[in-house]
RONU-445214 format. One record per residue (C-alpha): x, z, y; residue number from 1. Coordinates in Angstrom, 1 decimal. Each point is the difference from the previous one (the first is absolute). Layout:
REM residues N
<node px="X" pz="Z" py="Y" zapa="NUM"/>
...
REM end
This chain:
REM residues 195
<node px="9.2" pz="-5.0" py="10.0" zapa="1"/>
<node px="-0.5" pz="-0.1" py="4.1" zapa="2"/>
<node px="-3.2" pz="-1.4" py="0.4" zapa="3"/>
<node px="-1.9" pz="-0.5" py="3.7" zapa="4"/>
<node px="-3.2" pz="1.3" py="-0.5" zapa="5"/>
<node px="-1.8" pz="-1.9" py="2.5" zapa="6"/>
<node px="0.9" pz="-3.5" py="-1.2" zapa="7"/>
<node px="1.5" pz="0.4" py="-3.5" zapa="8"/>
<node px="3.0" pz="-1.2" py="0.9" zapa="9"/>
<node px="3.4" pz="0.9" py="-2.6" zapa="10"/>
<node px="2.3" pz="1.7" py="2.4" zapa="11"/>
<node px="2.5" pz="1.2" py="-2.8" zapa="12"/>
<node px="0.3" pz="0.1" py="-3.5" zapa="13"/>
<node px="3.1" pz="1.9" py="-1.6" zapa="14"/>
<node px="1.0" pz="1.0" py="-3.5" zapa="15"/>
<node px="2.3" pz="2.4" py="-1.5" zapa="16"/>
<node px="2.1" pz="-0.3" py="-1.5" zapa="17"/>
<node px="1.2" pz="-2.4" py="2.5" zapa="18"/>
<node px="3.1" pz="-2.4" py="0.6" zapa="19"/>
<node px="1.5" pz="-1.6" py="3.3" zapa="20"/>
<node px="-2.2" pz="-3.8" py="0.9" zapa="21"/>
<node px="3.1" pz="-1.0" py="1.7" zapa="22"/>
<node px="2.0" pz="0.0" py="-3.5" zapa="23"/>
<node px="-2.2" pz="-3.1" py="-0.4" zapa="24"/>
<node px="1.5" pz="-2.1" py="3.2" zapa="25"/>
<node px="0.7" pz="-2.7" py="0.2" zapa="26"/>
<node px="-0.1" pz="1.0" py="-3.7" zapa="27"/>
<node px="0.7" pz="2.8" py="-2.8" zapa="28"/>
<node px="3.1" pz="-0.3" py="-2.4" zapa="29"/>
<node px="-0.7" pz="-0.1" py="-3.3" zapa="30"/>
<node px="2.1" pz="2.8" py="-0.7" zapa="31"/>
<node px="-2.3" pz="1.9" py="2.4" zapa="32"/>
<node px="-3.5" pz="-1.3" py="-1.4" zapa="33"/>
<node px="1.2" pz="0.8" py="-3.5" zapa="34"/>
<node px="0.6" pz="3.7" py="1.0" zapa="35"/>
<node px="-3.6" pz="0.3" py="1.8" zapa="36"/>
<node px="-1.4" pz="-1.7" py="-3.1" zapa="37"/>
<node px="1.2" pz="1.9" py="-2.4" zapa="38"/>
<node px="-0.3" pz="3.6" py="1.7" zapa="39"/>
<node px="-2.8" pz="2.1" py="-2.2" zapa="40"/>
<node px="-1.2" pz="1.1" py="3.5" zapa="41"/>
<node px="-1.6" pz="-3.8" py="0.4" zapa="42"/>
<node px="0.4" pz="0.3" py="3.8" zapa="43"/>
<node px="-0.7" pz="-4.1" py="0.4" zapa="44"/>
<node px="-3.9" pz="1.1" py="-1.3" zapa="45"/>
<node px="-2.2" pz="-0.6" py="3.0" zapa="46"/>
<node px="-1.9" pz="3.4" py="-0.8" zapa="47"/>
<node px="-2.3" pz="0.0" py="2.8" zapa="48"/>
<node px="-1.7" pz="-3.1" py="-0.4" zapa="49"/>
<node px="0.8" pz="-0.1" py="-4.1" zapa="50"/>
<node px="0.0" pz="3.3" py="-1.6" zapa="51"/>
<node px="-3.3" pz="2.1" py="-1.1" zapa="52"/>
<node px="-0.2" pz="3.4" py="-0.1" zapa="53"/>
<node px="-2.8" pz="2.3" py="0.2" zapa="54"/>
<node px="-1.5" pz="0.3" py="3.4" zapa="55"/>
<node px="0.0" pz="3.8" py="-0.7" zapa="56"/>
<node px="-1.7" pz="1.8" py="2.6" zapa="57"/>
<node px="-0.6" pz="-3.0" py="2.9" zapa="58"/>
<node px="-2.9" pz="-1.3" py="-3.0" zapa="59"/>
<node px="-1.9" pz="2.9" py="1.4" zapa="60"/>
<node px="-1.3" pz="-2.1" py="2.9" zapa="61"/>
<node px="-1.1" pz="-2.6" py="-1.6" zapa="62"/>
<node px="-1.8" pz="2.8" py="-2.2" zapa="63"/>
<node px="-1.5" pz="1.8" py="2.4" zapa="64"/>
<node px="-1.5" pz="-3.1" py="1.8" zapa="65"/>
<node px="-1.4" pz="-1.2" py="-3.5" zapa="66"/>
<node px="-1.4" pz="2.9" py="-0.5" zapa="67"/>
<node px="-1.7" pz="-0.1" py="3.6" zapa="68"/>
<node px="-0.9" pz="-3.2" py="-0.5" zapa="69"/>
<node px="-1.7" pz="-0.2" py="-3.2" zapa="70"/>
<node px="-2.1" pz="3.2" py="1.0" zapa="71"/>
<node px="1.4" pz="2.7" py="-2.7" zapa="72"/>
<node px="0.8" pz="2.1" py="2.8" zapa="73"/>
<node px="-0.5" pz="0.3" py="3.9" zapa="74"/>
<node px="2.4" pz="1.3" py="2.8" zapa="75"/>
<node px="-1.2" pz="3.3" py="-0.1" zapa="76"/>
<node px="-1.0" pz="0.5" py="-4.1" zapa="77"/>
<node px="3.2" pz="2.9" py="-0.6" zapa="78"/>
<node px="1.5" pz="0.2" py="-4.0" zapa="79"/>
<node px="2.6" pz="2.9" py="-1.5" zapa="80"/>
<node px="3.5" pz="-0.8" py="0.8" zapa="81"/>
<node px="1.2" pz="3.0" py="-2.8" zapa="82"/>
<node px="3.6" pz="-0.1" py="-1.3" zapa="83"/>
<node px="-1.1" pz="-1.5" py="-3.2" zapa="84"/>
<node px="-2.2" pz="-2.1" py="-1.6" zapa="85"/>
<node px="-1.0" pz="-0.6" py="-3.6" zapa="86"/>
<node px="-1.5" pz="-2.8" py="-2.2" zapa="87"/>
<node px="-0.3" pz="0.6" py="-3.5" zapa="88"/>
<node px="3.7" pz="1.3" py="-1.2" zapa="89"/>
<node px="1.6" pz="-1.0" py="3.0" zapa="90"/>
<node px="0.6" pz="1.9" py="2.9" zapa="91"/>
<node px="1.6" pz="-2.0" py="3.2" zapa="92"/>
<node px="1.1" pz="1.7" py="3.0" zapa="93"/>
<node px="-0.3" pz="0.1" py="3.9" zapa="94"/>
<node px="3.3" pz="-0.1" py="2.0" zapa="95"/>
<node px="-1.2" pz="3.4" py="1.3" zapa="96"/>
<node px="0.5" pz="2.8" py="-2.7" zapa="97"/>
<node px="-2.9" pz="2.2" py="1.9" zapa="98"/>
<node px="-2.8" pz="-2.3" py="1.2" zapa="99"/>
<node px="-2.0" pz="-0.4" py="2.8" zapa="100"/>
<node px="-3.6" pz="0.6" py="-0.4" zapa="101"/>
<node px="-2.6" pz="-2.5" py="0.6" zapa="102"/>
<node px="0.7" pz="-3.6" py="2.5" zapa="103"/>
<node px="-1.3" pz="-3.0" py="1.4" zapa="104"/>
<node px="1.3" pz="-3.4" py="-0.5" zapa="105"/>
<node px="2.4" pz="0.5" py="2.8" zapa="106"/>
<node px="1.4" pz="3.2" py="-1.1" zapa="107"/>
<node px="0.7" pz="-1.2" py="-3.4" zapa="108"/>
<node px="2.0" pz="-3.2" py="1.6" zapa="109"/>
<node px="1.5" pz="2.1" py="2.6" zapa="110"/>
<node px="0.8" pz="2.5" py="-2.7" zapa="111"/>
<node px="0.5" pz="-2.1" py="-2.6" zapa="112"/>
<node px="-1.7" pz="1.8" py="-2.4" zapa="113"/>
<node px="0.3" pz="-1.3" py="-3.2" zapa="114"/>
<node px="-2.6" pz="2.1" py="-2.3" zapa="115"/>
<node px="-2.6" pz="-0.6" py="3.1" zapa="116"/>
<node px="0.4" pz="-4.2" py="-0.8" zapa="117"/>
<node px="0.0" pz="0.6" py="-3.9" zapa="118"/>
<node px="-3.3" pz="1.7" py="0.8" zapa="119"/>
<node px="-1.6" pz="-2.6" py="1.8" zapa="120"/>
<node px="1.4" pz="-3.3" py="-2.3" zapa="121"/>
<node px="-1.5" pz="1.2" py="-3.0" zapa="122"/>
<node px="-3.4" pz="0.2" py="2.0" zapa="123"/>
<node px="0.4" pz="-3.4" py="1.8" zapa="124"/>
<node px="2.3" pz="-1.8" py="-2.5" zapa="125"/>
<node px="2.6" pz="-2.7" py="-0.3" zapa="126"/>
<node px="-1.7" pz="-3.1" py="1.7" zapa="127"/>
<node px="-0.7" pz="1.7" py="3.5" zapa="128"/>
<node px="3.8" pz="0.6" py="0.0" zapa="129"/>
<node px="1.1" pz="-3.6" py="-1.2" zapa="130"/>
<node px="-2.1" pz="-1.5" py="2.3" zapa="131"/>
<node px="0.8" pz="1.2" py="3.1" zapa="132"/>
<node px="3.5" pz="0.1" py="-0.7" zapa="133"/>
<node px="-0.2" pz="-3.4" py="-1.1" zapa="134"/>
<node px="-1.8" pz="-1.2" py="3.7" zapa="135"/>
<node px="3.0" pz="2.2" py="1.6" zapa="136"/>
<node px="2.5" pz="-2.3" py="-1.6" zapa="137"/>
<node px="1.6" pz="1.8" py="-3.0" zapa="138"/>
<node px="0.0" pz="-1.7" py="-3.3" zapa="139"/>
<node px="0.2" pz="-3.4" py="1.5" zapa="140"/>
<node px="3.5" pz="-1.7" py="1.7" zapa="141"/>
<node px="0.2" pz="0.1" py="3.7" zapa="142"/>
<node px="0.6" pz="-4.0" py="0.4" zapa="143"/>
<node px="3.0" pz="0.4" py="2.3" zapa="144"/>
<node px="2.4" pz="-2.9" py="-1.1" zapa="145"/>
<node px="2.0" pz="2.0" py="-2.8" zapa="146"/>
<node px="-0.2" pz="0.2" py="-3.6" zapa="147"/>
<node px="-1.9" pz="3.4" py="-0.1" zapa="148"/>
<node px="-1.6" pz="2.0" py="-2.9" zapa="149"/>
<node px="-3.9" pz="0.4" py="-0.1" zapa="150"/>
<node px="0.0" pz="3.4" py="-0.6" zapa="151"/>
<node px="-3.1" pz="1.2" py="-2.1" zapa="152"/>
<node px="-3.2" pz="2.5" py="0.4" zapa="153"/>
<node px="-1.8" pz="0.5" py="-3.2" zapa="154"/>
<node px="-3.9" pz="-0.2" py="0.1" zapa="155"/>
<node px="-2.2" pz="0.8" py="-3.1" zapa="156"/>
<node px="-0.8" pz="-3.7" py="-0.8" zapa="157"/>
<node px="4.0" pz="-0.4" py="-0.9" zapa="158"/>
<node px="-0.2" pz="3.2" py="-1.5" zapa="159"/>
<node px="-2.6" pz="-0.6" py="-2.9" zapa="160"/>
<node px="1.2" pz="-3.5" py="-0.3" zapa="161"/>
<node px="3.8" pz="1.6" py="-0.5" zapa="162"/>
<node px="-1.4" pz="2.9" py="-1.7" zapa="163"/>
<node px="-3.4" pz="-0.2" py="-1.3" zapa="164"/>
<node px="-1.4" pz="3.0" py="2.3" zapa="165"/>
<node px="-0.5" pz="0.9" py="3.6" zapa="166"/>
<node px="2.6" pz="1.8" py="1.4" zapa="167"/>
<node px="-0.7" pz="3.6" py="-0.7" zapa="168"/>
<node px="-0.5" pz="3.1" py="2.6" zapa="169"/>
<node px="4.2" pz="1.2" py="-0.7" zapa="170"/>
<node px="0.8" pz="-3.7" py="0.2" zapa="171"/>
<node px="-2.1" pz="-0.5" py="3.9" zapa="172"/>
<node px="1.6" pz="3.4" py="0.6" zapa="173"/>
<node px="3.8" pz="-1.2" py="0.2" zapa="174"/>
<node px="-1.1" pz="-3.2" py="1.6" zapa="175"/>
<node px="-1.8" pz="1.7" py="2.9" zapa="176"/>
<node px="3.6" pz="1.5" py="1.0" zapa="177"/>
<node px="1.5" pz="-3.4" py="-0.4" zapa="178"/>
<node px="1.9" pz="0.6" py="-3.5" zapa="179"/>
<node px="-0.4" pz="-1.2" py="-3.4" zapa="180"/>
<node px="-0.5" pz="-4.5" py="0.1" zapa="181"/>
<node px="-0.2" pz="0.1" py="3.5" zapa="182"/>
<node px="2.5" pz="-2.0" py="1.2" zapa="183"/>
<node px="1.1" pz="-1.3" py="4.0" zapa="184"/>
<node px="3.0" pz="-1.4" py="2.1" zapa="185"/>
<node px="1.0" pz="1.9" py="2.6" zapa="186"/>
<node px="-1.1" pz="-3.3" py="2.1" zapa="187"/>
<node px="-3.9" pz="0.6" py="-1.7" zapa="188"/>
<node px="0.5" pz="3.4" py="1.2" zapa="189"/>
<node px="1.0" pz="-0.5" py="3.3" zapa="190"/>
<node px="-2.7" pz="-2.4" py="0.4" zapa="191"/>
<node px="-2.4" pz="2.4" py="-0.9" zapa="192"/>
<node px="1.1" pz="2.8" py="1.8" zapa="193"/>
<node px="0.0" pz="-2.6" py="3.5" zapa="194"/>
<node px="-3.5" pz="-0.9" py="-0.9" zapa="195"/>
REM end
C-alpha cells in the first residue's frame, strides 16, 4: 500500500501473487478466470485491503505511544533490552542474540527491542495498547468503498468475556510486539504508519 501521508490519499495498492488487469478487458475468458480461480496461490484475493496478518513489529508504535500516553512510562524512563526474557516456563527472545543494555522509548522502537516492550506491557497492560491502536485505526475497516476486513486488536474486556480471565503478563507480552490475536490489513497499517 502507497499511501500520501499528508492527505491519506490511496496512491497504490498491489498484491502478490498478482495477475495482468488487462486479461479482464473488455472481458476475461472463462477459460482464463477458471485457471486464476482455481490456482492454490489465490492471486484474485485483494490482500491488502482483505487479508490479516500480524502487524509484527509496526504494532510497536502504537505501543509505545499507549504506553506514553497512559503514563506507565515517560520519554526518558530507560528498561533492559537483554537477549532474553522469561515468564514463568517460557523464555521468548530478542532478535538480537547479545542485548543492548538499558533504553528509552525511542531506542527500543528504533531498535526494536522486543524483551525491552515485554518488559514494559506486563507493567502497563493490554488496554493502553488496544486503545491507542484502536484511535490509530487498526482493528476497525478503513471505509474506503471496498469490501474490506475489520482486522482485530484484543483488549481485556474480550478477553475475560472469551476466556474468563484478563489477559495474563506472557499473553500482553506477545501482543506488545504485535503477534499472537493481533490482527491488521496492510491498508490498517499503512494508515497507521501515515498518521
Amino acid at each position: 500500500v502507497v499511501m500520501d501521508a499528508r492527505n491519506g490519499d490511496i496512491v497504490a495498492m498491489a498484491s502478490f501473487p498478482q495477475f495482468d488487469p488487462n486479461d479482464f478487458i473488455p472481458s476475461i475468458s472463462p477459460e482464463k478466470y477458471k485457471e486464476l480461480t482455481d490456482d492454490p496461490a489465490n492471486p484474485l484475493y485483494p490482500r491488502a485491503f482483505r487479508a490479516e496478518y500480524p502487524p509484527a513489529s509496526t504494532f510497536k508504535v502504537p505501543v509505545a505511544l499507549g504506553f506514553l500516553e497512559s503514563g506507565y512510562i515517560s520519554a526518558s524512563d530507560v528498561y533492559p533490552c537483554p537477549s532474553s526474557w522469561t515468564i514463568g516456563n517460557l523464555t521468548m527472545r530478542n532478535w538480537n542474540t547479545k542485548g543492548e543494555g538499558y533504553m528509552n522509548v525511542i531506542g527500543a522502537i528504533t531498535r526494536s527491542c522486543n524483551t525491552w516492550f515485554y518488559e514494559v506491557a506486563i507493567s502497563a497492560g493490554a488496554d493502553s495498547m488496544s486503545y491507542m491502536a484502536m484511535r490509530l485505526g487498526l482493528g476497525q475497516k478503513t471505509g474506503i468503498p471496498l469490501n474490506e476486513s475489520e482486522g482485530f486488536i484484543p483488549n481485556n474486556r474480550w478477553w475475560l468475556e472469551k476466556n474468563g480471565y484478563m489477559m495474563s503478563d506472557g499473553e500482553e507480552a506477545v501482543m506488545s510486539i504485535g503477534q499472537g490475536k493481533v490482527g491488521g490489513t496492510p491498508l490498517q497499517v499503512a494508515r497507521m504508519m501515515a498518521a
